[in-house]
Backbone as JSON, one array per atom type, in Angstrom:
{
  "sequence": "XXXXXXXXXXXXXXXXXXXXXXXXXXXXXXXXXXXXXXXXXXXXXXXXXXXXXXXXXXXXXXXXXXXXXXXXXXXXXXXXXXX",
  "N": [[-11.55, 3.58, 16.66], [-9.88, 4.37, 14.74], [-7.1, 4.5, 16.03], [-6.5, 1.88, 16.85], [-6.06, 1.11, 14.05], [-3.77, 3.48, 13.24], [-1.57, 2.25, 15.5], [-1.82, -0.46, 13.93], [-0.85, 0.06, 11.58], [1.72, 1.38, 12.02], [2.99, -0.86, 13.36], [3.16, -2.59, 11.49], [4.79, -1.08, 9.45], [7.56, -1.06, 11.17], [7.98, -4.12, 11.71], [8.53, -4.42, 8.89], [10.98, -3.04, 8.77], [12.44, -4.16, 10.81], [12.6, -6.68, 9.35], [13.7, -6.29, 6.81], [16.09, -4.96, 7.49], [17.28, -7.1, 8.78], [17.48, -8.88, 6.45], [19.27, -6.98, 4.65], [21.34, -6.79, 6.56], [22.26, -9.77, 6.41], [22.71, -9.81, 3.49], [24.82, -8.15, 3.57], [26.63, -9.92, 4.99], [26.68, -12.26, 4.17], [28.54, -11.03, 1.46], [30.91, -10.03, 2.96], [32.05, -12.67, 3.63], [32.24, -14.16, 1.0], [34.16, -12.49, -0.3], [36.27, -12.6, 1.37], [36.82, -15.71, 1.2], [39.1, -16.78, -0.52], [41.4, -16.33, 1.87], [42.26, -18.43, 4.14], [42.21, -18.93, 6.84], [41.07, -16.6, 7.41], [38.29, -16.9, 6.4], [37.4, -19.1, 7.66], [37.38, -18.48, 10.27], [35.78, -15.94, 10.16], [33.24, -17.11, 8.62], [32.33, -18.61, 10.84], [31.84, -16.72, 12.92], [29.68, -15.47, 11.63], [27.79, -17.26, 11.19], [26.55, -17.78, 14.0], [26.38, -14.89, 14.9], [24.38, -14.75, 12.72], [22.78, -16.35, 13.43], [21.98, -14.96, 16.08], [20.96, -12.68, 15.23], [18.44, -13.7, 13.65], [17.05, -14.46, 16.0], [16.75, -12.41, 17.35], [15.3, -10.67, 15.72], [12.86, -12.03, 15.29], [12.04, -12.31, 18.13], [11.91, -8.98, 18.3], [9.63, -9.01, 16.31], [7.58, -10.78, 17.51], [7.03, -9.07, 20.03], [6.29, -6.84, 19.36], [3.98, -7.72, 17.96], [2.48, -8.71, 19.68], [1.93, -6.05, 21.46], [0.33, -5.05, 19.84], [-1.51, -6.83, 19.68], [-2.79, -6.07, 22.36], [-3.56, -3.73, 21.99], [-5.63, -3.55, 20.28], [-7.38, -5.13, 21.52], [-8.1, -3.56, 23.5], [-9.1, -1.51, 22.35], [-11.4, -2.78, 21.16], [-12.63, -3.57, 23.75], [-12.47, -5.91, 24.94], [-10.77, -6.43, 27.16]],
  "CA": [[-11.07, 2.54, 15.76], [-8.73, 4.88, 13.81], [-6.28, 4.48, 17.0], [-6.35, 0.56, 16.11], [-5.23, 1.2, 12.43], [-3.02, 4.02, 13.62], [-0.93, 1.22, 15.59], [-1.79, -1.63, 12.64], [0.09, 0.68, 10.41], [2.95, 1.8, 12.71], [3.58, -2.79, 13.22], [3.57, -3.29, 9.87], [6.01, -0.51, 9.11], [8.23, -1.66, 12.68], [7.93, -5.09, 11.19], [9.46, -4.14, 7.38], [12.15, -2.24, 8.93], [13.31, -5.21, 11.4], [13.02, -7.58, 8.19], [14.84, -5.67, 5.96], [17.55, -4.7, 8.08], [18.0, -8.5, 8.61], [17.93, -8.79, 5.14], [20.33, -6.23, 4.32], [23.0, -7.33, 7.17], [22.71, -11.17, 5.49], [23.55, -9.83, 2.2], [26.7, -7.49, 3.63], [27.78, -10.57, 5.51], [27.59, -12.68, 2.68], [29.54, -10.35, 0.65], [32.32, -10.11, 3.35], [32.08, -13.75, 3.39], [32.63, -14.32, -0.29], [35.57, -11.55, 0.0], [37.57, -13.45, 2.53], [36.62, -16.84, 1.5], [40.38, -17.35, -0.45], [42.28, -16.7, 2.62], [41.8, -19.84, 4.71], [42.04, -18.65, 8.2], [40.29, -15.76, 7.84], [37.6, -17.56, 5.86], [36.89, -19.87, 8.56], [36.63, -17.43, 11.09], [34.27, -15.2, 9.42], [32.22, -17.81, 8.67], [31.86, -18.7, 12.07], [31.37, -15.69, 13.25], [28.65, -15.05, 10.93], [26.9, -18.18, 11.48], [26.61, -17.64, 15.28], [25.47, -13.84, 14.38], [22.98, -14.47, 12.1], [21.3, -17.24, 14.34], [21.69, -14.22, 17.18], [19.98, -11.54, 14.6], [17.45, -14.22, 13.5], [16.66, -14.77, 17.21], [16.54, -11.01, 18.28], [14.58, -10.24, 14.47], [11.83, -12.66, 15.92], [11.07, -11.56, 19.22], [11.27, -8.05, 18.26], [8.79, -8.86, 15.71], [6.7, -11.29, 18.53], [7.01, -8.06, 21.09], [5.23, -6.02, 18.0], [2.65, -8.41, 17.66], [1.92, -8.81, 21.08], [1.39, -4.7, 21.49], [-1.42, -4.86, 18.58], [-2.97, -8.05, 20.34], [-2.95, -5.48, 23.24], [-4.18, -2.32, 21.43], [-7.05, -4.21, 19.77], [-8.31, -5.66, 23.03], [-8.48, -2.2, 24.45], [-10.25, -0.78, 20.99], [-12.71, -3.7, 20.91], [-13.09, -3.92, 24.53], [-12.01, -7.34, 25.59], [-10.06, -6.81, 28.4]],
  "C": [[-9.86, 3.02, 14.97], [-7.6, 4.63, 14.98], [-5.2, 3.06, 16.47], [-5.39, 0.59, 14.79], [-4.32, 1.51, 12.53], [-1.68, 2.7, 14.23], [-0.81, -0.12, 14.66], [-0.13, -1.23, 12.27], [1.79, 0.94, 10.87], [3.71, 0.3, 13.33], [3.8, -2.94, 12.52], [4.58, -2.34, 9.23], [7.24, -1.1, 9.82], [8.65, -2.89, 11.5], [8.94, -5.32, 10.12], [10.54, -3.96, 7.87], [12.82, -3.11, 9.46], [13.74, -6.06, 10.31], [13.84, -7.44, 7.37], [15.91, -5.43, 6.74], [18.14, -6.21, 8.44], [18.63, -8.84, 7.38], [19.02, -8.23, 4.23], [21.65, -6.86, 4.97], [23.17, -8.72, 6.48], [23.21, -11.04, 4.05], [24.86, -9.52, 2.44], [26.89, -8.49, 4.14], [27.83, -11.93, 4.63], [28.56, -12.73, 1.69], [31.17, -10.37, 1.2], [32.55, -11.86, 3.18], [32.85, -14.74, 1.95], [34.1, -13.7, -0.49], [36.55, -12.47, 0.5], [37.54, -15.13, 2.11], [38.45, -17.54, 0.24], [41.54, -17.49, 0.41], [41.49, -17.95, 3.64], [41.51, -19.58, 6.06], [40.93, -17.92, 8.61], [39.18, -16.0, 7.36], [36.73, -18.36, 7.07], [36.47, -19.14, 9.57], [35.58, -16.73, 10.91], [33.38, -15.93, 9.01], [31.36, -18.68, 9.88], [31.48, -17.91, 13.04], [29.76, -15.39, 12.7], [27.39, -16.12, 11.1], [26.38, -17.99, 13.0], [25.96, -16.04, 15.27], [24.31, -14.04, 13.64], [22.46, -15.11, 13.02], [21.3, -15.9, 15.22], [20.69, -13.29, 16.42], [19.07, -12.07, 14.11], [16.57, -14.1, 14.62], [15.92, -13.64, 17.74], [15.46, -10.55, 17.02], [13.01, -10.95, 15.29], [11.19, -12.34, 17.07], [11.17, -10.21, 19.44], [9.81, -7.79, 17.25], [7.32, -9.69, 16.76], [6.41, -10.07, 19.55], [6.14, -7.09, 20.49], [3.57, -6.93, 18.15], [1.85, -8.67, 19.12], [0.86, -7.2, 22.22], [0.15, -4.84, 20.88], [-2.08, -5.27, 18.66], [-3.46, -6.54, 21.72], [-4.21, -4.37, 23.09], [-5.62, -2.76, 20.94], [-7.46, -4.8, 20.4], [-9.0, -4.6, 23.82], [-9.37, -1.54, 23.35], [-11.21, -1.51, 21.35], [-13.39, -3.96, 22.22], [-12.68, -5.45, 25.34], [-10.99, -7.31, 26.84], [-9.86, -7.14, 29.07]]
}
């Protein structure tokens, strides 16, 4: 059973680290965002850029966190027996 936990613990860390690092890149590209947002050109660009990135790092944040969760359904089938 400690195996089980062992992997719990090592998802739910995984997990934080994907979240936060989303978290973190949406603030820096906020910030550049805000930065650039008096020139006009480059304003628009970077905001289209960034929109089109985040949906991609939302996208990829999600099914590395579904690919996580899918291991631990795994691991706890094989602990408990259900296979």
């Amino acid at each position: 059973m400690s195996e089980y936990r062992d992997v719990q613990t090592a998802v739910r860390v995984e997990k934080f680290r994907i979240w936060f690092a989303w978290a973190c890149g949406g603030f820096i590209m906020l910030a550049i965002a805000l930065a650039t947002q008096d020139i006009r050109i480059v304003s628009v660009i970077t905001q289209v850029l960034f929109l089109v990135g985040g949906i991609a790092f939302t996208i990829t944040a999600v099914r590395m966190t579904n690919a996580l969760n899918r291991k631990a359904e795994a691991k706890r089938r094989e602990v408990l027996g259900d296979v």
